[in-house]
C-alpha positions in Angstrom: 107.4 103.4 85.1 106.6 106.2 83.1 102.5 105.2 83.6 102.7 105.7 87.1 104.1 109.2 86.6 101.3 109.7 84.2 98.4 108.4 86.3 100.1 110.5 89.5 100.3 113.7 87.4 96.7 113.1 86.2 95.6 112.5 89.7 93.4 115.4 91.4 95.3 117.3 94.6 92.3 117.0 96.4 92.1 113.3 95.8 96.0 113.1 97.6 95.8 116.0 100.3 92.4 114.4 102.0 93.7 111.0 102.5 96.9 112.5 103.8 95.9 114.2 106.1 94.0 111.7 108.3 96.4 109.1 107.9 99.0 111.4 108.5 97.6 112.6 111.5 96.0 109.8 112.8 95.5 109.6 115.5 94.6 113.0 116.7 94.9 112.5 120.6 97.4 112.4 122.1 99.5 112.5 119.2 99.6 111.7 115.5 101.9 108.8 115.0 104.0 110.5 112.5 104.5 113.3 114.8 105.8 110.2 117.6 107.5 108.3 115.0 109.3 111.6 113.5 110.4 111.5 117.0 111.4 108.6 117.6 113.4 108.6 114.5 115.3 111.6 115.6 116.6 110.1 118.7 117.5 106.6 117.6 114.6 105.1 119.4 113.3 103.5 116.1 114.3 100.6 116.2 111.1 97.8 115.9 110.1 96.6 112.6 106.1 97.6 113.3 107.5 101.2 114.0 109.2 101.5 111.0 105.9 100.2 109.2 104.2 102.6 110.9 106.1 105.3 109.8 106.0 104.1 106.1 102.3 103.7 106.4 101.9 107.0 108.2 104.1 108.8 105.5 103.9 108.0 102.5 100.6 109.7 101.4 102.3 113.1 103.4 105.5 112.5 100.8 103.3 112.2 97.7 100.8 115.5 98.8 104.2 117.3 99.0 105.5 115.5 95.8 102.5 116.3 93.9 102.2 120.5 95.4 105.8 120.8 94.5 105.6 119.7 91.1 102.8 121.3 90.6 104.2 124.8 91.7 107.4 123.9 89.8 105.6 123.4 86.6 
């Protein structure tokens, strides 16, 4: 486990925050799907196994950008 760390912490910001941002708000119109899934979440409407996919998928480059900024302006 300790590679991983060590290959994220290596990793470029730019190389994270470019990637997140389109699949993160993808698609622009009407809304980004993390936006609807956030949503959805929020009042119990998530429910389907391809919407909880979605959000994963939609996510999880977000959660790393913020991972890798906070780190980096902890340390």
């Amino acid at each position: 486990m300790k590679g991983f760390f060590a290959w994220f912490d290596a990793l470029p910001l730019g190389v994270i925050l470019i990637p997140a941002l389109f699949l993160g708000l993808a698609p622009f119109v009407p809304e980004p799907h993390l936006v609807e899934k956030i949503r959805m979440l929020a009042n119990g409407d998530l429910n389907k196994p391809i919407d909880i996919f979605d959000l994963i998928m939609h996510g999880v480059l977000p959660l790393a950008l913020f991972d890798k900024s906070f780190f980096l302006w902890l340390f």
